[in-house]
N, C-alpha and C positions, 0 to 999 in steps of 0.2 A: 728573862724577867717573868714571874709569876702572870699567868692569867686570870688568877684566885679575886672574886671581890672578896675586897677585906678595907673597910675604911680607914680603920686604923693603921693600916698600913702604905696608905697612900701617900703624904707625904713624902716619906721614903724613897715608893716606886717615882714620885715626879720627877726627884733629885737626881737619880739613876736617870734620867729619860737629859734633865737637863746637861749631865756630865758628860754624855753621850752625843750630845748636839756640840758642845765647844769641843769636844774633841774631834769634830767631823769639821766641823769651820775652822781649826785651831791653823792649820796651814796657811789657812786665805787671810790671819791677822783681822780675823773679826771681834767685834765689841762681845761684853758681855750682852745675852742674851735677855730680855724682856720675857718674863713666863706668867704665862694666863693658864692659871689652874682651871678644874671643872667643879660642879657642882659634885659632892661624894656619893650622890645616888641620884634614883629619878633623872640623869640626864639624858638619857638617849630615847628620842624622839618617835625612833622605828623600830617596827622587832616584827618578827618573819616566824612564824612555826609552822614542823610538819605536824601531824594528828597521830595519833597512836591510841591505838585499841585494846584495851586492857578492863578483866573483868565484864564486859560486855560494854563497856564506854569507850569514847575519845576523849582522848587527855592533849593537852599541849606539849609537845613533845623537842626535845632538839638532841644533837648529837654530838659525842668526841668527834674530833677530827681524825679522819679515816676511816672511821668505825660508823656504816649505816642500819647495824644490826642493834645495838644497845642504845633504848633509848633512855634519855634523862626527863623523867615526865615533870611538867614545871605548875605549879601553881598560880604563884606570882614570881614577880620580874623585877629585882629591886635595879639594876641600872636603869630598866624604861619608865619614862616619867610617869607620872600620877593621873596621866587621864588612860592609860591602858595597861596601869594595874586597877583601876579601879573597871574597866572593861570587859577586863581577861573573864571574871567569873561569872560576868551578866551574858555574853554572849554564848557559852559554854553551855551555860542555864542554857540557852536560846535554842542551842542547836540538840541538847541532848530531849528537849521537849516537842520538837519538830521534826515530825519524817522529811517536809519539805524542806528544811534546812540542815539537817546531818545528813543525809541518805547521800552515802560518797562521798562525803567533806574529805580532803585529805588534806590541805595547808590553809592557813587564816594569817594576813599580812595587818598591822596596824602601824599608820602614819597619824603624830599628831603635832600639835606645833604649841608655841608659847605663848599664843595668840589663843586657844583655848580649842579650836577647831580638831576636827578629827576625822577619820576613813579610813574604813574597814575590808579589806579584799578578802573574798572568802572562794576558795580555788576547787573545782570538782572535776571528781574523775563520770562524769553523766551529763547529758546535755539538761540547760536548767529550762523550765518552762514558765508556764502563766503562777500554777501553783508555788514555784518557787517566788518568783515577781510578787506574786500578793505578799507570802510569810515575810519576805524582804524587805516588803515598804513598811509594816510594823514593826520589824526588827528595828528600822534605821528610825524610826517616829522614836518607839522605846527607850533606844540608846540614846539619839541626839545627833545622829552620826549620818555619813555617809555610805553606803554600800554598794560595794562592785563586786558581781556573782562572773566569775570564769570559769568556761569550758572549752573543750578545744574547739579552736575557732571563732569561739563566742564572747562576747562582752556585754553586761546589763548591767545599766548605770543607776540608780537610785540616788536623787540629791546630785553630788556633783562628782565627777572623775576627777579631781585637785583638790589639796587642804589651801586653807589662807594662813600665811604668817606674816607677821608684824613685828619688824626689826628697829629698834631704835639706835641710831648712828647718828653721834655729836650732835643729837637736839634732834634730829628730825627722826619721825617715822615713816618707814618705807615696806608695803605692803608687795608680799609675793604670793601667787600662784605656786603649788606644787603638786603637781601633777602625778596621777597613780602609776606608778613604773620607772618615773625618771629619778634621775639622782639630784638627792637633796641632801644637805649637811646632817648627818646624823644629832650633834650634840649642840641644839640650838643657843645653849649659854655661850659657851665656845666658840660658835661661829658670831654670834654680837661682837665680841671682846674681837676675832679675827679682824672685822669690818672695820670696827673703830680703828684697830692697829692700820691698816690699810689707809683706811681713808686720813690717817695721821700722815703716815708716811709721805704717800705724795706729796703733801703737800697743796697750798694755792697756787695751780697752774694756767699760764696764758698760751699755751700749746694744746698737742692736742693728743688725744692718748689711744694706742692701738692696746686689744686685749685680744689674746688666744686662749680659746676653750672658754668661754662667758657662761655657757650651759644654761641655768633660767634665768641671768641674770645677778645671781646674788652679789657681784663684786662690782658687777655695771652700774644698779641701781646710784648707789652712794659715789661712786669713786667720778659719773659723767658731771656731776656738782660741783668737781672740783679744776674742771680744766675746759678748753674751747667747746670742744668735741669728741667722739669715741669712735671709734670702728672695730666691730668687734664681731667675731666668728666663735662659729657652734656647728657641728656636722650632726648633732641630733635632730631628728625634723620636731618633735615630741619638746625635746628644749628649747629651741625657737620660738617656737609658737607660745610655750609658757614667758620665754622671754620680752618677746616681742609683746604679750598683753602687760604683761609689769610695768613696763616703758609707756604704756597707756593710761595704765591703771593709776602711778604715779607723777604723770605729766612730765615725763623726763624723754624730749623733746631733740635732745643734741646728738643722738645717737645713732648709727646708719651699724644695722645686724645684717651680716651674710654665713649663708649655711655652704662653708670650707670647714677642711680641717685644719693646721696647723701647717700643715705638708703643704697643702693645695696654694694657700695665703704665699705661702716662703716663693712658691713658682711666680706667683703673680706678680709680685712685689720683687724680683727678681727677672720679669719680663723675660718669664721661660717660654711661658704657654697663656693663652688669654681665658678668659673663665665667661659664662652666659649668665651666673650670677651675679657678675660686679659690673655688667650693665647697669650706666647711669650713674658711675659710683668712677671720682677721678684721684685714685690713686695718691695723684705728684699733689692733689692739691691741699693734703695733707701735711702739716709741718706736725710730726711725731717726736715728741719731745721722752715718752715714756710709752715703755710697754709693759704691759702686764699679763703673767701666766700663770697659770691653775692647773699644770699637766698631770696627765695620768700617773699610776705609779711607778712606769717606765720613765717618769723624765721628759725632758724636750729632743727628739733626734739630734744629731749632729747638725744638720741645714737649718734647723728652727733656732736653736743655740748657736748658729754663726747668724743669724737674721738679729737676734735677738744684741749682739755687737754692735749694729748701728744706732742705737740709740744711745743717749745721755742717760737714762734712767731705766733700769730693768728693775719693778716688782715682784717677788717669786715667792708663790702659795707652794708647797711641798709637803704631801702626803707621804712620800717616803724621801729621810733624812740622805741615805746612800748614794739614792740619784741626782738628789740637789744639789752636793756633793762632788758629783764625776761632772757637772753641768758649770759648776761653780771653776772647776779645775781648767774649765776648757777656756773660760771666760775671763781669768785672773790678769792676765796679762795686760788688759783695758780695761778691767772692771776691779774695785774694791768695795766689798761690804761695809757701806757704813751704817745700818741696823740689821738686828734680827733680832726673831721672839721665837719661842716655845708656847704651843696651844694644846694643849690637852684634849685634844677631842676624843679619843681612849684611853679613860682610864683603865689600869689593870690589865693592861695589855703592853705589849712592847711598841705597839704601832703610836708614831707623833706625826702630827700637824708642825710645819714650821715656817717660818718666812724672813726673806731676806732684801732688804733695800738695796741694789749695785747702783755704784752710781761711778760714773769714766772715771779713768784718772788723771 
């Protein structure tokens, strides 16, 4: 499938994306698929360049894959949204009029959210100083922004090290932290439509619901509103923390976060080996009616996807279709799909977003 933006052509490439999902579920005797298109440009949130030197400037620069020698110097950015193409060539201005803000510049990260907020990371190959710190608190006054100067070893934070986003899910709005470095959903429309799908799905629940991989939050926020309670695990300490303030931030109160992985959880909850982190925290006294999972692109192991069998209700976020898939295959025998959707979070790429509701049989 073409990696080409071309808007005119996207309907097309969804269609291909959707054909390709029933045919990957078409075994397990699943529904037609629910498809949450994206917006045809301006959707993606974050974008990452390295610097290239050309003529005696830096340019913004990115590359084919495999090839670090040819670069593709970029102007603007029509898939990244509209607050950093409108960015790209005020901070460019910023640094090509600053010794204290070019001098070594080699990568510029931009995070922004739908909530209007924004953060700038601006990456050196030179340790930065007071000099840099002064041009930097101007840059970010000028811009609106936030700004984080890196060098090795080093971090200086101007404003804040997190953007703020603001999701609205079936009525309510629910505010996240996103934190400079962690993983955040690239195509913020996409991931709303995701939420709502989810937070559909479940269901009004009088049980109680375990979640693997939560990371900041984004699926905890809305889906703990819908059932007794949550328990829910994160192995990033960096995500936790972003989590654990969201759950503050939004008075979402029913929640008990432990920093496992997926692995570590399957042992516990299997009374392999006992953990220092689930001090305080009683396991049996949990009546888990649903689980929910967000895994990597690897999928859930084989021991997380046989844990994931005692439940009534498995919800499955899947970044890659293949592994959902071999996950889904292992699980058919007690479990039948009764929804799934298609989410677009790359357009013009072969990569999908997908999710599936199992529910026993």
């Amino acid at each position: 499938m073409s990696a080409v933006f071309d808007p005119s052509a996207y309907d097309t490439q969804l269609e291909g994306k959707v054909a390709r999902l029933r045919e990957l579920l078409a075994p397990f005797g699943a529904p037609e698929p629910a498809v949450f298109d994206s917006p045809r440009e301006h959707y993606r949130l974050r974008a990452e360049f390295r610097l290239w030197r050309e003529d005696g400037q830096r340019h913004y620069a990115m590359f084919a894959p495999g090839d670090k020698h040819k670069a593709i110097l970029i102007d603007d950015f029509p898939i990244a949204s509209q607050r950093i193409n409108e960015l790209m060539p005020r901070l460019k201005a910023a640094w090509q009029a600053s010794e204290e803000l070019g001098n070594r510049l080699f990568q510029v990260e931009f995070l922004t959210t739908l909530a209007g907020d924004a953060m700038v990371t601006m990456c050196y190959h030179r340790p930065l100083d007071e000099a840099w710190e002064v041009a930097a608190r101007q840059l970010a006054s000028d811009l609106g922004v936030s700004v984080i100067g890196r060098s090795k070893g080093k971090r200086l934070v101007i404003g804040r090290d997190y953007a703020v986003e603001k999701l609205d899910v079936a009525g309510r709005v629910f505010s996240y932290r996103q934190p400079e470095g962690a993983f955040t959903q690239p195509n913020g429309a996409v991931n709303q439509k995701m939420l709502n799908w989810a937070f559909e799905a479940i269901g009004e629940r009088e049980d109680d619901l375990l979640e693997l991989y939560c990371g900041n939050g984004n699926f905890t926020l809305p889906l703990a509103t819908r059932v007794r309670q949550v328990l829910a695990t994160e192995i990033s300490k960096t995500s936790v923390n972003a989590a654990l303030s969201n759950l503050d931030e939004n008075a979402v109160d029913n929640v008990r976060l432990v920093r496992l992985s997926a692995e570590e959880l399957t042992q516990a909850l299997n009374e392999v080996r006992p953990f220092r982190r689930l001090e305080g925290i009683d396991l049996k006294s949990y009546e888990f009616g649903t689980v929910f999972v967000d895994p990597p692109r690897a999928g859930m192991d084989p021991d997380t996807c046989e844990l994931t069998r005692r439940f009534e209700r498995i919800l499955y976020i899947s970044c890659n279709p293949e592994t959902l898939a071999a996950n889904i295959a292992q699980l058919q025998d007690t479990h039948r799909i009764e929804r799934c959707a298609l989410f677009d979070q790359f357009p013009y790429t072969h990569h999908m977003e997908s999710g599936v509701l199992l529910v026993r049989r």
